[in-house]
mmCIF file of the N, C-alpha and C atoms, coordinates in Angstrom:
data_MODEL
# 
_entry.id   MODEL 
# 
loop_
_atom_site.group_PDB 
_atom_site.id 
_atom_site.type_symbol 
_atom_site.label_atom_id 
_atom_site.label_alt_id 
_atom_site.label_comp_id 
_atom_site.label_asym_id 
_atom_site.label_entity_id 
_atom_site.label_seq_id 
_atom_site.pdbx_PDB_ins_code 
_atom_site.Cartn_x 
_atom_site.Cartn_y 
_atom_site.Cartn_z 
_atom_site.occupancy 
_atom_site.B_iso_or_equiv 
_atom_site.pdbx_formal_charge 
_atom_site.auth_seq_id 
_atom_site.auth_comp_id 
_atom_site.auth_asym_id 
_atom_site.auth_atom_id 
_atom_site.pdbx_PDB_model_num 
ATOM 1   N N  . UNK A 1 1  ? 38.530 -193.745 -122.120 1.00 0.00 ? 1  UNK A N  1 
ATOM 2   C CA . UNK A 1 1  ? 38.365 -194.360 -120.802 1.00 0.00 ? 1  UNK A CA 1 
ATOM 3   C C  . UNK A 1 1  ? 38.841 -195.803 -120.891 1.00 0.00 ? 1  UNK A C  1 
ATOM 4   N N  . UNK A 1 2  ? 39.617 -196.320 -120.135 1.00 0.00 ? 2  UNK A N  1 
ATOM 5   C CA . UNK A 1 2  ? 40.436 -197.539 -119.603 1.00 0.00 ? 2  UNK A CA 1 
ATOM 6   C C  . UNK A 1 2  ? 38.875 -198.651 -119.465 1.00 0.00 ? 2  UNK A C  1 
ATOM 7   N N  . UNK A 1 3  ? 39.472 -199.907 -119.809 1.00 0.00 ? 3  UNK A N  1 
ATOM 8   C CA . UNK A 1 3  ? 38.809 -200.802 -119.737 1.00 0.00 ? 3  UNK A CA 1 
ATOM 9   C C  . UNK A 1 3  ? 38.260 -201.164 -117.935 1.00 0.00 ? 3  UNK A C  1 
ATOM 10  N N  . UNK A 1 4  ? 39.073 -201.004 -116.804 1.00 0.00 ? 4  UNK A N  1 
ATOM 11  C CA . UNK A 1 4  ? 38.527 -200.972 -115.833 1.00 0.00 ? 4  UNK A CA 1 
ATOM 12  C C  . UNK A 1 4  ? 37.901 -199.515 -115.381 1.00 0.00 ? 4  UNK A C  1 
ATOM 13  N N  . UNK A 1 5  ? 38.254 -198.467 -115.500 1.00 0.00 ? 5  UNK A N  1 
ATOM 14  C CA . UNK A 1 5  ? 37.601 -197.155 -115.732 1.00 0.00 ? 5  UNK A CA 1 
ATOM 15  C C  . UNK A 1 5  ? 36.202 -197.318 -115.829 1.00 0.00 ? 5  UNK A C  1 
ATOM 16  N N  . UNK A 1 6  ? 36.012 -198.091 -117.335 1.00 0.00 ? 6  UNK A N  1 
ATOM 17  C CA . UNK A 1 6  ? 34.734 -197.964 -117.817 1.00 0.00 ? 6  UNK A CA 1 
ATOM 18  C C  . UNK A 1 6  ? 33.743 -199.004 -116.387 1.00 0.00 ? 6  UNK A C  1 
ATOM 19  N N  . UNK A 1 7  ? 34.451 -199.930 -116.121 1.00 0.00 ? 7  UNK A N  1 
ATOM 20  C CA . UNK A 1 7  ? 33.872 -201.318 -114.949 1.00 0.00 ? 7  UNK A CA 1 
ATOM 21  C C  . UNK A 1 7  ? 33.351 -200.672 -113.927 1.00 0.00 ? 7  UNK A C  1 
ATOM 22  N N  . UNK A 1 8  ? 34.319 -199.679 -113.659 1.00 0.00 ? 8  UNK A N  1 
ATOM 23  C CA . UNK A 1 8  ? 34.342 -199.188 -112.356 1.00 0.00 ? 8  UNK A CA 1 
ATOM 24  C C  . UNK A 1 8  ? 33.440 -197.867 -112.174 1.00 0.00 ? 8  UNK A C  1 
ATOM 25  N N  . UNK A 1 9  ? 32.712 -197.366 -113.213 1.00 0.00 ? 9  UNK A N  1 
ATOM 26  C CA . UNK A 1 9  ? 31.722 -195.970 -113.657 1.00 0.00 ? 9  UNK A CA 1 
ATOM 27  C C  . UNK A 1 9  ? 30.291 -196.755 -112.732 1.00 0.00 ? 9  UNK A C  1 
ATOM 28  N N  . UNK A 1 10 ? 29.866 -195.479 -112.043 1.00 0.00 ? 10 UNK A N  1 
ATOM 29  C CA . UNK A 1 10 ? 29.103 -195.568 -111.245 1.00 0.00 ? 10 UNK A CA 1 
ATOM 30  C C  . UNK A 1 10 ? 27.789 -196.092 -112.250 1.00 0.00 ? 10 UNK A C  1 
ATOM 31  N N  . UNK A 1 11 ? 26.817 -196.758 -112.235 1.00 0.00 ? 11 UNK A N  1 
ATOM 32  C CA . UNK A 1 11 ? 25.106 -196.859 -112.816 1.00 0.00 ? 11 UNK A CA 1 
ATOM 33  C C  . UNK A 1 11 ? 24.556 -196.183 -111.676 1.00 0.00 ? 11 UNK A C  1 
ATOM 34  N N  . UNK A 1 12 ? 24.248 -196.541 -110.757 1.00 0.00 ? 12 UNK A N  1 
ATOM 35  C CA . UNK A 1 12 ? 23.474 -196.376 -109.838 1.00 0.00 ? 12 UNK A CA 1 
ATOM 36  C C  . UNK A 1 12 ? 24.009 -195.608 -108.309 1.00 0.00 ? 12 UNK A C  1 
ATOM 37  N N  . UNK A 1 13 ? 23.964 -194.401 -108.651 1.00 0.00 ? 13 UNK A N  1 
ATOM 38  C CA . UNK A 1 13 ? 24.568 -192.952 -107.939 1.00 0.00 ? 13 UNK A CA 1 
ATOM 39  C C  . UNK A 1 13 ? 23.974 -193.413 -106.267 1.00 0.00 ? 13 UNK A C  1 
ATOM 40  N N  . UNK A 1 14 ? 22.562 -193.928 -106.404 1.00 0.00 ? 14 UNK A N  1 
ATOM 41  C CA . UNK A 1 14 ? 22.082 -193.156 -104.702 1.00 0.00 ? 14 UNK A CA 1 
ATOM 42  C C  . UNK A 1 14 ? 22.714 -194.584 -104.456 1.00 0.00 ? 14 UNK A C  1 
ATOM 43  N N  . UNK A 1 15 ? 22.765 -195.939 -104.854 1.00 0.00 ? 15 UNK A N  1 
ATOM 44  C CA . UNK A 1 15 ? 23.346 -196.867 -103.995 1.00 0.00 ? 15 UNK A CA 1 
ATOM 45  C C  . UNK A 1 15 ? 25.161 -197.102 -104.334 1.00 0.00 ? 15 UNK A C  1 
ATOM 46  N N  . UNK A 1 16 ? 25.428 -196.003 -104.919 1.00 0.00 ? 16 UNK A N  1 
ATOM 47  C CA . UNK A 1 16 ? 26.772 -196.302 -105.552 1.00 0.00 ? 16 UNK A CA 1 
ATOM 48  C C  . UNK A 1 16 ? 27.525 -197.846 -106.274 1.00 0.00 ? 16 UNK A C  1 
ATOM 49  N N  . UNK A 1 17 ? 26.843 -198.291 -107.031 1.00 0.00 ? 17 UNK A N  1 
ATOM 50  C CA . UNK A 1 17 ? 26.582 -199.184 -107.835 1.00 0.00 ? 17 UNK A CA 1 
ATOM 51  C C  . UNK A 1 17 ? 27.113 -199.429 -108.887 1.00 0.00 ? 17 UNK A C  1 
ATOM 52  N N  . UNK A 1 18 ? 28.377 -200.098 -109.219 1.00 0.00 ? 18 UNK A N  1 
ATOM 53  C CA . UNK A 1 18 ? 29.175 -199.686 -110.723 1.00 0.00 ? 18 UNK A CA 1 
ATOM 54  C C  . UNK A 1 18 ? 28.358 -200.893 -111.401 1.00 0.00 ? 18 UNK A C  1 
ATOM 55  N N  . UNK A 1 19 ? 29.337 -200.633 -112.565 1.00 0.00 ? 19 UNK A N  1 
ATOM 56  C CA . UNK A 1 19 ? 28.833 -200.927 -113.828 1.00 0.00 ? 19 UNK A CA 1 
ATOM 57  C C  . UNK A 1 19 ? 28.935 -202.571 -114.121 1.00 0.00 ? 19 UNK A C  1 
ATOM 58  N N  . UNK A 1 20 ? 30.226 -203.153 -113.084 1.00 0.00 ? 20 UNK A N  1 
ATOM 59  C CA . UNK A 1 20 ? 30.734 -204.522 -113.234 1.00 0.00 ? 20 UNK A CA 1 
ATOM 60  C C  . UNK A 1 20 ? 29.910 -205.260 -112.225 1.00 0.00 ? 20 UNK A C  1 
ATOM 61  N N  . UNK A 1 21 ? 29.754 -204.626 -111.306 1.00 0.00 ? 21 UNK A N  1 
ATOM 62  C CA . UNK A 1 21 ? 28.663 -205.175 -110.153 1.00 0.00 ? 21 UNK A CA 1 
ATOM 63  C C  . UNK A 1 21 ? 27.313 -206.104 -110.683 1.00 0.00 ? 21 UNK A C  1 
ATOM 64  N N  . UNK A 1 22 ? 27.169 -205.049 -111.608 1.00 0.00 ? 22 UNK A N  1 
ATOM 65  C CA . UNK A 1 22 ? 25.785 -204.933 -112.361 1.00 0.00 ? 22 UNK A CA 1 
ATOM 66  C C  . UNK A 1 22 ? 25.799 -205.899 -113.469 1.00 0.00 ? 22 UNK A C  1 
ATOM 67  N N  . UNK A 1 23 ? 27.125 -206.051 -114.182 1.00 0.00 ? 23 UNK A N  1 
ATOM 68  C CA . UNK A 1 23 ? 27.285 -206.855 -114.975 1.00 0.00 ? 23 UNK A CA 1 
ATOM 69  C C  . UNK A 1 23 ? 27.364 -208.528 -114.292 1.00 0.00 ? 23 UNK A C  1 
ATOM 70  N N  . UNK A 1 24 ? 28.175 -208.235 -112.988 1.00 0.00 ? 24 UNK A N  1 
ATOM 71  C CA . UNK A 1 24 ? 28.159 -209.637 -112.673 1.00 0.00 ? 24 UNK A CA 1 
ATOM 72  C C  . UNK A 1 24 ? 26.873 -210.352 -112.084 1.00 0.00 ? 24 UNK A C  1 
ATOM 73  N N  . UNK A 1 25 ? 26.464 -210.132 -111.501 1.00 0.00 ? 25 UNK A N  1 
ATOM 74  C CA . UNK A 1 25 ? 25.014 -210.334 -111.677 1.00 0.00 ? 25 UNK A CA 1 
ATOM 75  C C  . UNK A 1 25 ? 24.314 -210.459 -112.677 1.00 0.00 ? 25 UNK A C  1 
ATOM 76  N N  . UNK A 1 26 ? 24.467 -209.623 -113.395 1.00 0.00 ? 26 UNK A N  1 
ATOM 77  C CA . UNK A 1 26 ? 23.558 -210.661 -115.015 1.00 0.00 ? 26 UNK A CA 1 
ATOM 78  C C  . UNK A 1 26 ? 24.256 -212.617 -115.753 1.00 0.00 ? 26 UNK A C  1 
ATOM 79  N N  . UNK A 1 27 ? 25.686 -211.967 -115.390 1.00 0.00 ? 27 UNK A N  1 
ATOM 80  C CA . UNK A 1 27 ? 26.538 -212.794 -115.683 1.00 0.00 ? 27 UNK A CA 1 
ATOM 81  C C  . UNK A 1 27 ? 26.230 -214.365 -114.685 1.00 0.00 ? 27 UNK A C  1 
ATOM 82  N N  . UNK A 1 28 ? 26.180 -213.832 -113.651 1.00 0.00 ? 28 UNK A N  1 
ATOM 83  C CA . UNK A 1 28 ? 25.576 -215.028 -112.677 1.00 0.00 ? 28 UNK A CA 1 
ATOM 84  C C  . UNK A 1 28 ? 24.459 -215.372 -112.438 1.00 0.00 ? 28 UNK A C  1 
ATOM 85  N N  . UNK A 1 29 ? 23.565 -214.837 -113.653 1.00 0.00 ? 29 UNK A N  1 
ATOM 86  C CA . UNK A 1 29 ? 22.499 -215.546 -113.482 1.00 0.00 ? 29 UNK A CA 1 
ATOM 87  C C  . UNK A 1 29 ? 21.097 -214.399 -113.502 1.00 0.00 ? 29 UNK A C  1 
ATOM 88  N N  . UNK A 1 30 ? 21.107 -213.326 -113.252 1.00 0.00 ? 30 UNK A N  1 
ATOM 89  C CA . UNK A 1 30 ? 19.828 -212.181 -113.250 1.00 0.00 ? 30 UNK A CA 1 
ATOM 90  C C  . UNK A 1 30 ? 19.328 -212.288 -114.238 1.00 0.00 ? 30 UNK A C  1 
ATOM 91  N N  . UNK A 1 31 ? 18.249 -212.808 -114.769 1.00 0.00 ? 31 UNK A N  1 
ATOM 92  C CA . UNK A 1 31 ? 17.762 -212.694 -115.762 1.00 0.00 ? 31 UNK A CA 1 
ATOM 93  C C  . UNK A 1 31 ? 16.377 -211.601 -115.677 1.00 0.00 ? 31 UNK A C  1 
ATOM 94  N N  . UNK A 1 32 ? 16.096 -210.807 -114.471 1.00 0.00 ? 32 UNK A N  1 
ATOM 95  C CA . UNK A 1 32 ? 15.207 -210.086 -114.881 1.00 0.00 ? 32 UNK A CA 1 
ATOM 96  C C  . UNK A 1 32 ? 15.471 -208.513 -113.799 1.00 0.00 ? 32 UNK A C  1 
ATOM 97  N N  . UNK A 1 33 ? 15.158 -207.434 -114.178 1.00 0.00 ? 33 UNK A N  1 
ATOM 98  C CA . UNK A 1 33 ? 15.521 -206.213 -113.268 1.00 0.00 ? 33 UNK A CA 1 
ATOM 99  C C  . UNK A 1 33 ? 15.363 -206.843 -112.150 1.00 0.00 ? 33 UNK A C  1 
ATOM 100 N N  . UNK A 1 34 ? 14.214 -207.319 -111.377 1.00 0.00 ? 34 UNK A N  1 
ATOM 101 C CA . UNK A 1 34 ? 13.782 -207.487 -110.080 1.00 0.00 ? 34 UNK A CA 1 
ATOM 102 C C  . UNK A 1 34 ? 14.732 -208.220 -109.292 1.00 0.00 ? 34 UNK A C  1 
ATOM 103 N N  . UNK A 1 35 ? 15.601 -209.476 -109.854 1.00 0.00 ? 35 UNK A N  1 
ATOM 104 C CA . UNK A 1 35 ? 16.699 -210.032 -109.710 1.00 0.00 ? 35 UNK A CA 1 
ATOM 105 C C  . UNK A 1 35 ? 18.149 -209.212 -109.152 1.00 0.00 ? 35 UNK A C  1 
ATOM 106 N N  . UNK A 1 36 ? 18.152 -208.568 -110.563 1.00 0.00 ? 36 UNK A N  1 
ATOM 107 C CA . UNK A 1 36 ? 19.375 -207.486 -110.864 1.00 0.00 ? 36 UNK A CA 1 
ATOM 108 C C  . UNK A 1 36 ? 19.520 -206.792 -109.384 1.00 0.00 ? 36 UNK A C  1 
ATOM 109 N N  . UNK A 1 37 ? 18.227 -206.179 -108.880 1.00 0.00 ? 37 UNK A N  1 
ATOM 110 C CA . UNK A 1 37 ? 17.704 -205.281 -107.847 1.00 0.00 ? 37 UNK A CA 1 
ATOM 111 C C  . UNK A 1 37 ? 18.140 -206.000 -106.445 1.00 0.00 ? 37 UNK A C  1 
ATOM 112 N N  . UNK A 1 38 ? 17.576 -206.921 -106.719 1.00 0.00 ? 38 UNK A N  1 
ATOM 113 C CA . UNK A 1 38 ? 17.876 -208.177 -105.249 1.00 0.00 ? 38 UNK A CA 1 
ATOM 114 C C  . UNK A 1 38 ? 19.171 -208.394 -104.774 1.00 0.00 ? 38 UNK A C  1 
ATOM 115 N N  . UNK A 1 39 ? 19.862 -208.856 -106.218 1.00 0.00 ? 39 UNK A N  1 
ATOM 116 C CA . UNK A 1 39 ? 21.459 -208.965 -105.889 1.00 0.00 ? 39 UNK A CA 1 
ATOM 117 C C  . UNK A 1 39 ? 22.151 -207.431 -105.673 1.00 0.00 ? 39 UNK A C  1 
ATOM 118 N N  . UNK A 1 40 ? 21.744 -206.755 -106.281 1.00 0.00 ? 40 UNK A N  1 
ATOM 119 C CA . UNK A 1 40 ? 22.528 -205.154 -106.081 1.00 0.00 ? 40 UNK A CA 1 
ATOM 120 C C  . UNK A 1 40 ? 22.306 -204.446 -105.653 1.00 0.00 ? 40 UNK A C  1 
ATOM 121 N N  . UNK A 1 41 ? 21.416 -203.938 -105.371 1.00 0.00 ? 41 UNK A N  1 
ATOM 122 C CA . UNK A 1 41 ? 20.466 -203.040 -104.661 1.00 0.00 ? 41 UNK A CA 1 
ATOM 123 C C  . UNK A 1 41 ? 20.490 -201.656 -105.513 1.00 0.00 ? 41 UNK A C  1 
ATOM 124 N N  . UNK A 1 42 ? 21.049 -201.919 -107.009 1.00 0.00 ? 42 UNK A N  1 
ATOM 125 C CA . UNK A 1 42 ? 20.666 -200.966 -107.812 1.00 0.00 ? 42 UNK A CA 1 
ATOM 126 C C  . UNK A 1 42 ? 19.304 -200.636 -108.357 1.00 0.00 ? 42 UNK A C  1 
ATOM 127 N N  . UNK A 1 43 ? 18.657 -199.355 -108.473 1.00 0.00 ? 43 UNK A N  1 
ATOM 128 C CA . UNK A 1 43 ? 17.231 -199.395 -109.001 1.00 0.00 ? 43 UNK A CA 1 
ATOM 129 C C  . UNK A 1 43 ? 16.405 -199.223 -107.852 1.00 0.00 ? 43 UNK A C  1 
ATOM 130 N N  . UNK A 1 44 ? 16.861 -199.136 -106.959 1.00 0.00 ? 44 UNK A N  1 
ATOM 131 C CA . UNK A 1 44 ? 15.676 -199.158 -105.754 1.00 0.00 ? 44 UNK A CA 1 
ATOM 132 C C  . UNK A 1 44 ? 15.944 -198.220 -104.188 1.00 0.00 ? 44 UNK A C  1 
ATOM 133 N N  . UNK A 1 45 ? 16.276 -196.946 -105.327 1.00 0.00 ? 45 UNK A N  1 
ATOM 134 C CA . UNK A 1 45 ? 17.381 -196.094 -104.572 1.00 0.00 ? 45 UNK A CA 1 
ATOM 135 C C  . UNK A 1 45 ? 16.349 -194.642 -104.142 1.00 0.00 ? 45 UNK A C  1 
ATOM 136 N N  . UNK A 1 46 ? 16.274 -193.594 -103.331 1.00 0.00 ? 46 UNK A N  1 
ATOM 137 C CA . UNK A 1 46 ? 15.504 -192.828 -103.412 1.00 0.00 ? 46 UNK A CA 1 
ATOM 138 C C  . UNK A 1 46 ? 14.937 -191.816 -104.493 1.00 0.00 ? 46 UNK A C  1 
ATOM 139 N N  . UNK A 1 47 ? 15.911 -191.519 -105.873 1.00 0.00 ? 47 UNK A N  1 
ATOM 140 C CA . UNK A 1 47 ? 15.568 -191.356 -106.868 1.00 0.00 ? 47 UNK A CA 1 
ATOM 141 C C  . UNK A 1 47 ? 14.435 -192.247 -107.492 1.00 0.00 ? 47 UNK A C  1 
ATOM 142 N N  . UNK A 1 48 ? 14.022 -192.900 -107.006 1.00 0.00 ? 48 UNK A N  1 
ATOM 143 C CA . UNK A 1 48 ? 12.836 -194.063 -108.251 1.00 0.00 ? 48 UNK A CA 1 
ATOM 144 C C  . UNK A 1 48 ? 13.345 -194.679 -108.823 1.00 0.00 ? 48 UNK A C  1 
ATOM 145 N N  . UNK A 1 49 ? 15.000 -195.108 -109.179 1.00 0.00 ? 49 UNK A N  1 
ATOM 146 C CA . UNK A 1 49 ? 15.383 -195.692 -110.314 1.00 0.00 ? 49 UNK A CA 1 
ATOM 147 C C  . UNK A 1 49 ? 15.696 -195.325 -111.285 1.00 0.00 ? 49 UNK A C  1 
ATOM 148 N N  . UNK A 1 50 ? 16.020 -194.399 -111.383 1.00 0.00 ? 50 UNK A N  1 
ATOM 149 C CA . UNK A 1 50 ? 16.234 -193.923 -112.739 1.00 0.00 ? 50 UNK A CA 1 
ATOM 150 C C  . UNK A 1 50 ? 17.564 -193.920 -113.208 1.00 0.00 ? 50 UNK A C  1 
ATOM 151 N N  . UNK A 1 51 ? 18.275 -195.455 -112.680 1.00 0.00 ? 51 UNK A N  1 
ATOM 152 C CA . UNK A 1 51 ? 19.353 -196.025 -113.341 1.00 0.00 ? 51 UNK A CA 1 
ATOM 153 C C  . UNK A 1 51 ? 18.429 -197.217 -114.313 1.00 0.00 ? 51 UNK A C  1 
ATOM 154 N N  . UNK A 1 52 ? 17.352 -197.422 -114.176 1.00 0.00 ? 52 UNK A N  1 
ATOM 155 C CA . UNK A 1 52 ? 16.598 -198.734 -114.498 1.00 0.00 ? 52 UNK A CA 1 
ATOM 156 C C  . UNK A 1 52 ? 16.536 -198.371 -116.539 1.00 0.00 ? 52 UNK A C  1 
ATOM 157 N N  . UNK A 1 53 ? 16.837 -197.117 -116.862 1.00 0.00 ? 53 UNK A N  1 
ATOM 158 C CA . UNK A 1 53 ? 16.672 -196.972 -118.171 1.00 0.00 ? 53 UNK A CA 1 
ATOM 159 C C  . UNK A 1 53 ? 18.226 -197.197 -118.467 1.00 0.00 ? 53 UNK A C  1 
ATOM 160 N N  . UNK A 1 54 ? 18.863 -197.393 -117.973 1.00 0.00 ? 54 UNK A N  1 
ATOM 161 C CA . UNK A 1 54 ? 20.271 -198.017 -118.541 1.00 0.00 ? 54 UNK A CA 1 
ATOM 162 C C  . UNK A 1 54 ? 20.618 -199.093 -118.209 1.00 0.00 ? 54 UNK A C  1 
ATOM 163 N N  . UNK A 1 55 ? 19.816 -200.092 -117.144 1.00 0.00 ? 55 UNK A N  1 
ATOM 164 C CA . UNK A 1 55 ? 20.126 -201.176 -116.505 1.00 0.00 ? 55 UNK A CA 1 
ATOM 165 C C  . UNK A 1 55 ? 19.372 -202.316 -117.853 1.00 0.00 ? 55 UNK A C  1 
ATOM 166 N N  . UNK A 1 56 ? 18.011 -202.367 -118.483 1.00 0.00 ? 56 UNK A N  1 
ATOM 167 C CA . UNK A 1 56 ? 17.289 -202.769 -119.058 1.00 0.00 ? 56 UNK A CA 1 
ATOM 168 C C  . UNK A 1 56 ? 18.040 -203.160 -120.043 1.00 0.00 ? 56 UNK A C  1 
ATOM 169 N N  . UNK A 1 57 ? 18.576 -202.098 -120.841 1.00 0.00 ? 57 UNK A N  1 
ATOM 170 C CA . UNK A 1 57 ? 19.156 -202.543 -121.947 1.00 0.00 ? 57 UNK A CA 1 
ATOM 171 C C  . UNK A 1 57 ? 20.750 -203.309 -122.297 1.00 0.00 ? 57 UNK A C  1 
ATOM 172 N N  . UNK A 1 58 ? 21.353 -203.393 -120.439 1.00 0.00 ? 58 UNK A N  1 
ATOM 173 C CA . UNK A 1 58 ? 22.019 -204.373 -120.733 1.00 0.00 ? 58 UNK A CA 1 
ATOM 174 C C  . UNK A 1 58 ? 21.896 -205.159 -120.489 1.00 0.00 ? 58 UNK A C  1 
ATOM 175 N N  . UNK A 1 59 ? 20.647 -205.703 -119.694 1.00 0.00 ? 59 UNK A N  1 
ATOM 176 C CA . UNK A 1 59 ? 20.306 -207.077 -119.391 1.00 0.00 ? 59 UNK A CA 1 
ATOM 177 C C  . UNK A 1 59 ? 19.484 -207.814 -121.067 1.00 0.00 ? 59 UNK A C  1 
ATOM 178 N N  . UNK A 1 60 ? 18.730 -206.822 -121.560 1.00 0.00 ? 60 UNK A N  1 
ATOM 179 C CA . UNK A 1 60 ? 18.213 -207.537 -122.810 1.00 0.00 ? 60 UNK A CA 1 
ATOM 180 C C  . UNK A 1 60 ? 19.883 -207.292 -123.782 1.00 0.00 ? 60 UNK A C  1 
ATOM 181 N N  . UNK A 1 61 ? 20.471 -207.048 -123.585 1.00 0.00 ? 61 UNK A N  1 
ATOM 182 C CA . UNK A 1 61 ? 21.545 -207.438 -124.908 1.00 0.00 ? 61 UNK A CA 1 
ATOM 183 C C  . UNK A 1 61 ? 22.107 -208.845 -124.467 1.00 0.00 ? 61 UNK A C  1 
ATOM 184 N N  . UNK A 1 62 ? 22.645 -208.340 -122.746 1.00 0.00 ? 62 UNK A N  1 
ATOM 185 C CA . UNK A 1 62 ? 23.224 -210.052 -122.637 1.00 0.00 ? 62 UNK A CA 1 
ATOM 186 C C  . UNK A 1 62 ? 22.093 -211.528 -122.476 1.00 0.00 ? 62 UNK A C  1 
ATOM 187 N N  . UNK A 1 63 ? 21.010 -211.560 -122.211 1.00 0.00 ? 63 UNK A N  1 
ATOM 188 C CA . UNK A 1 63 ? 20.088 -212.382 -122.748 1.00 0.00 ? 63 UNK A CA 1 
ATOM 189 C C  . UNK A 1 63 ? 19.842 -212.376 -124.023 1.00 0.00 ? 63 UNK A C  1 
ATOM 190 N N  . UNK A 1 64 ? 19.884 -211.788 -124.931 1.00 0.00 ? 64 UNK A N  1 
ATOM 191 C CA . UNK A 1 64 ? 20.222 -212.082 -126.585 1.00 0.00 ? 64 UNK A CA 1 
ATOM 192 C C  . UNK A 1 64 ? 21.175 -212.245 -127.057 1.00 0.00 ? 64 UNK A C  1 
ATOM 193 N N  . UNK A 1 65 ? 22.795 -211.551 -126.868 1.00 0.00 ? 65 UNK A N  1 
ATOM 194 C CA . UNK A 1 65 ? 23.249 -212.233 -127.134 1.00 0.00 ? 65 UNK A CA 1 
ATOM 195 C C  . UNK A 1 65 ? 24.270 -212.731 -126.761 1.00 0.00 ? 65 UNK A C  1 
ATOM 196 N N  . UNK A 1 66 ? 24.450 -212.750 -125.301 1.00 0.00 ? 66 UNK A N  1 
ATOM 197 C CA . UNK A 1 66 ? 25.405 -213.124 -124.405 1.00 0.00 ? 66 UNK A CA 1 
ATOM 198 C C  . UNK A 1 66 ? 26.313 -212.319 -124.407 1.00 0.00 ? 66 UNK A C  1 
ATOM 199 N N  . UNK A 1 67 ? 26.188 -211.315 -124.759 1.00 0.00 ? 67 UNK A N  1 
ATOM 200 C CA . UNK A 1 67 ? 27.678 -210.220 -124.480 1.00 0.00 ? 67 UNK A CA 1 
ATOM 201 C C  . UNK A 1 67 ? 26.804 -208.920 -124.267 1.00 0.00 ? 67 UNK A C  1 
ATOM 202 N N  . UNK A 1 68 ? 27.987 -207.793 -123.671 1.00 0.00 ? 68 UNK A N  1 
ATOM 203 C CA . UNK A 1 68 ? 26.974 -206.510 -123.283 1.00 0.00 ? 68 UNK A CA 1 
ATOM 204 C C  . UNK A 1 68 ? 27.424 -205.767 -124.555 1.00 0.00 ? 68 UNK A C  1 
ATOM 205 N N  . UNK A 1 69 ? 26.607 -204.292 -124.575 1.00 0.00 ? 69 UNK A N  1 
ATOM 206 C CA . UNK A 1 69 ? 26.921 -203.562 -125.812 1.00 0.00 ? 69 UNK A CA 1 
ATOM 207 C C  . UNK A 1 69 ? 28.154 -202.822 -125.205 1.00 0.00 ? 69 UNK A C  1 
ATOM 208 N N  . UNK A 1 70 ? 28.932 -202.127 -126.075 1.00 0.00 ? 70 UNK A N  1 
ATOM 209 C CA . UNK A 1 70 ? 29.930 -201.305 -125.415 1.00 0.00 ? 70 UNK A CA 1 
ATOM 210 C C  . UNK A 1 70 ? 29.801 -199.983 -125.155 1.00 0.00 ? 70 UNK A C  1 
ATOM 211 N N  . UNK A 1 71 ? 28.549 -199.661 -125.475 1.00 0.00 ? 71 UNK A N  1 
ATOM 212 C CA . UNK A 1 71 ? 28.006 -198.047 -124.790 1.00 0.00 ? 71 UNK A CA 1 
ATOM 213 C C  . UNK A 1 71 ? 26.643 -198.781 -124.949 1.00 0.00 ? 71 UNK A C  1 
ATOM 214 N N  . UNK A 1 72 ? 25.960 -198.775 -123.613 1.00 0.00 ? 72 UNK A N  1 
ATOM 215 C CA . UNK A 1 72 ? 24.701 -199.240 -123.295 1.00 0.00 ? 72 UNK A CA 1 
ATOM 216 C C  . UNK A 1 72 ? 23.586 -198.026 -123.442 1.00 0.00 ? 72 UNK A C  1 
ATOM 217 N N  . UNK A 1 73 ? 22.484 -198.336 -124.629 1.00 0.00 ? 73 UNK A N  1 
ATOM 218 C CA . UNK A 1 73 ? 21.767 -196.801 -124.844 1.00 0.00 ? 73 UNK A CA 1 
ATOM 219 C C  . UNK A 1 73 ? 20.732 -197.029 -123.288 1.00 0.00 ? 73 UNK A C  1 
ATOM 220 N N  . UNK A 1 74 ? 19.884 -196.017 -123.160 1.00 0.00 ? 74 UNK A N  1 
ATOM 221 C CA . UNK A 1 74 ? 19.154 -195.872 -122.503 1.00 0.00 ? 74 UNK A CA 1 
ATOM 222 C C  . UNK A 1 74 ? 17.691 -196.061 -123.273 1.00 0.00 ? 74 UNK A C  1 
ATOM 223 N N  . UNK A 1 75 ? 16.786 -196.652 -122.407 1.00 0.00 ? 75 UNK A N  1 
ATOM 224 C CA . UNK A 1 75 ? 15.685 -197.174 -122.415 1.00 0.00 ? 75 UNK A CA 1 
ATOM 225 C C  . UNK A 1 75 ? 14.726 -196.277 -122.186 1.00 0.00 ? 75 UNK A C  1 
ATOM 226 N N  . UNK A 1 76 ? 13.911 -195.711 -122.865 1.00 0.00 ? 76 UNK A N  1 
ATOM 227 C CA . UNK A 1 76 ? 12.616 -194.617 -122.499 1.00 0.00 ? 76 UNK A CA 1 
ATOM 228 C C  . UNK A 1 76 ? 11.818 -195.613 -121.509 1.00 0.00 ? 76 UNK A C  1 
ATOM 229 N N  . UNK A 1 77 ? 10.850 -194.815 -120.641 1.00 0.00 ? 77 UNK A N  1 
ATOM 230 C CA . UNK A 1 77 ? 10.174 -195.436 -120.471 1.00 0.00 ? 77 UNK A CA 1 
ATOM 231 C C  . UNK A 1 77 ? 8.993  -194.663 -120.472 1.00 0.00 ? 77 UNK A C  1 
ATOM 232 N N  . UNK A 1 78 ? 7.602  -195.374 -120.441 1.00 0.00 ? 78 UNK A N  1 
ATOM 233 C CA . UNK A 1 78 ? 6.528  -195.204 -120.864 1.00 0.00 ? 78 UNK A CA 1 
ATOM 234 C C  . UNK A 1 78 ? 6.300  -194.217 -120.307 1.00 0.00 ? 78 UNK A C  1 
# 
């Protein structure tokens, strides 16, 4: 998959939500889901969210270490 390919891959299906969207918003500043959510309206879709286990773990990589991973795992949740 092409470097914009990968940008352009949906996260968040019920609000149709790619992946760069999501990134730019962290990039500009989201430092927490609820943020992420505000600016995108990913995560808060009639599914419950259940983009939020793949959204998590790229917001904690780029708050540690300023870059995203290049396959973002998914996040269990409790």
């Amino acid at each position: 998959m092409g470097k914009n390919q990968k940008n352009n891959q949906i996260v968040c299906f019920c609000n149709t939500i790619s992946l760069e969207t999501i990134q730019t918003a962290i990039k500009n500043g989201a430092q927490t889901l609820n943020e992420i959510y505000d600016q995108t309206m990913a995560g808060v879709g009639p599914c419950g969210g259940s983009c939020r286990r793949r959204i998590a773990p790229m917001l904690e990589s780029f708050l540690t270490t300023g870059k995203f991973e290049d396959a973002p795992r998914i996040k269990k949740e409790n």
